[in-house]
C-alpha positions, 0 to 999 in steps of 0.5 A: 474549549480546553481539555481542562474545560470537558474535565471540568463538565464531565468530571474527569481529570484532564489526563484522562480527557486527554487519554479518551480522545486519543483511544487510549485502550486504559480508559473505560469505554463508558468515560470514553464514550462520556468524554467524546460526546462532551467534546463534540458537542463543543466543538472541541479540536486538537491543538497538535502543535502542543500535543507534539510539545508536550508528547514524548510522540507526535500525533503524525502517521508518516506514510513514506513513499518511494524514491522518484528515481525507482517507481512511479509515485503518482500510482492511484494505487497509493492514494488508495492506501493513504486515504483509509489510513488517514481514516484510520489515524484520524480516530485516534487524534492523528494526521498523516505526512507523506515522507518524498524524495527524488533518491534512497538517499535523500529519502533517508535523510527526510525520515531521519529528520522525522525521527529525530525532529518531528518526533514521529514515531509511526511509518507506513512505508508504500514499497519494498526492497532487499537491504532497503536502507530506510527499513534498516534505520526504523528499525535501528531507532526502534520506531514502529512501522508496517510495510506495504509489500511482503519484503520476505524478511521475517523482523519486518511486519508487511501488509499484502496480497498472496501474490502467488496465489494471485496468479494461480487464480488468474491463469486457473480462470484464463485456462478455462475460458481461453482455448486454444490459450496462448499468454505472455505476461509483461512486468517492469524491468525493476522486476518487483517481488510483487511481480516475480511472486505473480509470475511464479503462480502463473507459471506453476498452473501454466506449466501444469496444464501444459501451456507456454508462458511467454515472459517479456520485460518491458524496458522503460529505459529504452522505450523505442526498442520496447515498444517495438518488441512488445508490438511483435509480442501483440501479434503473437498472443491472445492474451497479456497479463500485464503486472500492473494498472501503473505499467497497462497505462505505459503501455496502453497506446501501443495496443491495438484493439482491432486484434482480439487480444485479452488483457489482464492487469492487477489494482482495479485502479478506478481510471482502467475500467472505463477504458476498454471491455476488453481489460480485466483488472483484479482488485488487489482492495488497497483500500483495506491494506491502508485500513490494516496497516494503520490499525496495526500501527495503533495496536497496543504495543503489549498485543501481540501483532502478526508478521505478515498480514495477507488481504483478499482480492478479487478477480 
């Protein structure tokens, strides 16, 4: 089954079958609907190999993942965003390629192969950094691309969570059910603006209500010193807000369950919950960051699309 086939039974010219399939906002809702009814039926599928040929585009939604040297690329949390964006990508005739590499600079090479090679045109980027080089050469090819993580730069569409706020309501509902409440919150030695932004909330309510915030970075260049002080930090605090799922499971069998030690993490990654009743781990939704994300990326290029794009999470 062709394009020119469904043309032939529905018909349409074979441009405007080829423009249905692929959502295109000018065709009418009736052909379209028309038009994917004749095609399902007949089991028609993409032939994405002529489509990239033939497209001053390819029909890929490359998501980039960050460098192996800088984060931990096996996050579950990634997998979360992947799976709705190719969700989304794959309604509009399109399938996702994740972009890795060991460096900042072999990872640059690998999207400006994409670019220049590959055609691709369309980037979920699963990080954020200040001068991030990969950011700068999308941007200079006039490629489109959202980022996941507010990169506080205001030329750059991002996909993400108040993470001020996320801490304001964590330590609003951890001042009311601890008390006397002593905490300390854990973060990487990376510190992520995702981690200073929840920092800064936590110690905005904190410092209101006159509690002390212990702040302890755990260095996981120097595991043996780390692990030493953050055993001493166990023995001194009631409750740890650690800022990730990703860095809990780092630090999971160093805690000792005997003592009556509160943790709260943040992505409600599925393998955290089964592990203890004593963690809470606020849902962060990666799911719908993927779904938003993607969906901005296949907006029509004369709508008008929002610089930051903030989703809800839940305690």
């Amino acid at each position: 089954m062709t394009l020119k086939d469904i043309a032939k039974q529905t018909g349409y010219s074979a441009s405007t079958v080829s423009r249905a399939l692929n959502h295109d906002p000018r065709i009418s809702a009736e052909a379209t609907q028309i038009i994917q009814k004749v095609a399902t039926a007949t089991g028609y599928t993409k032939d994405f190999a002529a489509l990239n040929l033939n497209n001053r585009e390819s029909n890929i939604l490359a998501v980039v993942f960050p460098p192996e040297n800088l984060m931990n690329v096996n996050n579950p949390f990634y997998v979360e965003i992947i799976k709705q964006a190719n969700y989304i990508a794959s309604k509009h005739g399109y399938m996702v390629s994740v972009v890795m590499a060991k460096s900042m600079a072999a990872l640059q090479r690998e999207v400006s192969t994409m670019i220049t090679s590959g055609k691709v045109r369309k980037y979920i980027l699963l990080y954020n950094l200040p001068k991030d080089p990969v950011t700068q050469h999308l941007k200079k090819n006039g490629v489109r691309f959202v980022v996941i993580g507010d990169p506080h730069d205001a030329t750059v569409t991002f996909v993400d969570n108040d993470n001020y706020a996320v801490g304001v309501a964590v330590a609003e509902q951890k001042f009311t059910q601890f008390q006397p409440l002593v905490p300390a919150y854990i973060y990487s030695n990376q510190r992520w603006q995702y981690e200073v932004d929840r920092l800064k909330g936590l110690k905005h309510v904190f410092a209101k209500r006159g509690v002390a915030l212990t702040e302890f970075t755990f260095d996981q260049q120097n595991l043996a010193a780390a692990s030493q002080a953050f055993r001493q930090l166990l023995r001194q605090h009631n409750l740890l807000i650690i800022s990730s799922d990703d860095l809990l499971i780092q630090l999971y069998g160093l805690l000792h369950h005997q003592q009556p030690v509160q943790i709260i993490s943040f992505n409600n990654s599925d393998f955290i919950q089964p592990i203890s009743e004593h963690i809470q781990s606020v849902d962060l939704q990666p799911q719908k960051m993927g779904e938003v994300a993607a969906k901005i990326l296949f907006k029509p290029e004369n709508k008008k699309i929002s610089q930051a794009n903030y989703i809800d999470f839940r305690l």
